[in-house]
PLY file of the C-alpha trace (Angstrom):
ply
format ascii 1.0
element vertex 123
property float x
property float y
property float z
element edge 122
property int vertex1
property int vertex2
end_header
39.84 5.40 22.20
43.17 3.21 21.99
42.24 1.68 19.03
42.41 5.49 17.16
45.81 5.63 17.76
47.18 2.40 17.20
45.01 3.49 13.39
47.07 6.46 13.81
50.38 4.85 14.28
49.91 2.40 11.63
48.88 4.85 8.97
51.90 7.33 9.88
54.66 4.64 9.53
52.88 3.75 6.11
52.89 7.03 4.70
56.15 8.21 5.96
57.95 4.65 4.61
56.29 5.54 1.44
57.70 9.03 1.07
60.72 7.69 2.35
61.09 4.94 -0.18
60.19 7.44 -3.20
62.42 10.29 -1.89
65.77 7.18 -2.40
64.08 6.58 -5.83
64.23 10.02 -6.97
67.48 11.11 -5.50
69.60 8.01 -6.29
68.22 7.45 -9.68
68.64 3.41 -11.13
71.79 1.40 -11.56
72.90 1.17 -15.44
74.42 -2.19 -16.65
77.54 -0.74 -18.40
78.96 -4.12 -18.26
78.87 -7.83 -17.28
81.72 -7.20 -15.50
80.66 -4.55 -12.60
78.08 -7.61 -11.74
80.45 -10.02 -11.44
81.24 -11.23 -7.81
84.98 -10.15 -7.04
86.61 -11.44 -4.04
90.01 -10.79 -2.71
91.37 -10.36 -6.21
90.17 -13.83 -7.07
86.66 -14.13 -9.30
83.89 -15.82 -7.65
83.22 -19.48 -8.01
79.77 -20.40 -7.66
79.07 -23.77 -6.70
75.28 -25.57 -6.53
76.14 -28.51 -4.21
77.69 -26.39 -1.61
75.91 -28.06 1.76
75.99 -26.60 4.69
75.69 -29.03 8.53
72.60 -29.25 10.14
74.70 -28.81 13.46
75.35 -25.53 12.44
71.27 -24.75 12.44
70.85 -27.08 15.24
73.62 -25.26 17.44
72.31 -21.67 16.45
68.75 -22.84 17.66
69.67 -24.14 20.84
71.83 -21.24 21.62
68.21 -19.33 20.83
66.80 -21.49 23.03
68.99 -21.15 26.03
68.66 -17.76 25.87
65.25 -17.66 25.92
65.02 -19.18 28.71
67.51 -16.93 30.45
65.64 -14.12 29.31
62.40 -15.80 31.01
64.36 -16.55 34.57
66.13 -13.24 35.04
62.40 -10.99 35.94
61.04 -13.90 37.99
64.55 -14.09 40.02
64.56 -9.97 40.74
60.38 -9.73 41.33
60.34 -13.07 43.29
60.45 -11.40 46.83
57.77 -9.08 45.58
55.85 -12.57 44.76
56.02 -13.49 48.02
54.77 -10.21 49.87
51.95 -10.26 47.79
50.71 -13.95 48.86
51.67 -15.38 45.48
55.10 -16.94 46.35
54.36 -20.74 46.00
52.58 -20.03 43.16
54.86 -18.45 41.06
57.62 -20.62 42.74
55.84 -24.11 41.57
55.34 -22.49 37.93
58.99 -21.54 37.67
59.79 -25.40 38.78
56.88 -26.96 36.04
59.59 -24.54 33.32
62.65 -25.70 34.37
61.65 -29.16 34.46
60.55 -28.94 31.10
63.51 -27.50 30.23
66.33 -29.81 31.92
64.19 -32.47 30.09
64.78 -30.70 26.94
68.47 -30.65 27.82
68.85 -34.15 28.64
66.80 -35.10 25.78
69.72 -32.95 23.51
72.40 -34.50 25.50
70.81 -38.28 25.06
70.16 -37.50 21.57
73.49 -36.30 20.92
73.00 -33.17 19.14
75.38 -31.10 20.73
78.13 -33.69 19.07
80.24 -32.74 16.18
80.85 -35.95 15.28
0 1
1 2
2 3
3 4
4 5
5 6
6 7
7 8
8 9
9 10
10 11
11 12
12 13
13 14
14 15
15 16
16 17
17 18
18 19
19 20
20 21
21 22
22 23
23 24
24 25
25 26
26 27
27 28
28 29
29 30
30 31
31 32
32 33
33 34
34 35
35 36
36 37
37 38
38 39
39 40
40 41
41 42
42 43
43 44
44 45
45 46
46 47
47 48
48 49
49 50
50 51
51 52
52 53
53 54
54 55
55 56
56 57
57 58
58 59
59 60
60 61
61 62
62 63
63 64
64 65
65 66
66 67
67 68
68 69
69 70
70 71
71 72
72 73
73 74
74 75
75 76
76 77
77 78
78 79
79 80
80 81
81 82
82 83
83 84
84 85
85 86
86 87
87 88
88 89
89 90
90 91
91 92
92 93
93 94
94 95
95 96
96 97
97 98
98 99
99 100
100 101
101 102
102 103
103 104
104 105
105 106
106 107
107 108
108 109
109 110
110 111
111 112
112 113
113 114
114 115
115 116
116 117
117 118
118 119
119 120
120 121
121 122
């Protein structure tokens, strides 16, 4: 009965995060507000300017995501590169071998796409 235990499982972590939550409550008590001052944001010996119309680039986001991407894709390549001989013993070789081609395709078109685009440009 796998279902049991994955009940099991879920249960367990719920109770135990529970305990776990109320045994910080009770042993490290609540934070008093002595002052205005212990909230205050202190940096470097310099208080804390907050600003609203800070902005930060959409490169930034952009660049983090493709990174993400690239990775991914990595990530996908590296078991089909070491189990590939073991693809073609079993038959399955062209198979898997035209698949992996279909990815990559749609992935150098992503690339060129980015490049064409020009989102990996700073300026």
């Amino acid at each position: 009965m796998p279902l049991g235990g994955v009940i099991f499982i879920t249960i367990f972590i719920a109770v135990f995060g529970f305990i776990l939550i109320r045994l910080a409550r009770l042993t490290g008590g609540r934070a008093k507000k002595t002052s205005q001052a212990k909230f205050d944001i202190y940096e470097c010996g310099i208080p804390g300017e907050e600003k609203k119309d800070t902005k930060i680039s959409v490169k930034f986001y952009l660049t983090a995501i493709l990174f993400i991407l690239f990775d991914i894709e990595i990530i996908f390549m590296y078991p089909w590169a070491v189990n590939f001989k073991n693809f073609i013993a079993s038959g399955a070789g062209p198979f898997v071998f035209i698949s992996m081609f279909v990815f990559l395709a749609i992935f150098i078109f992503g690339l060129w796409w980015e490049i064409k685009s020009k989102a990996l440009e700073w300026d």
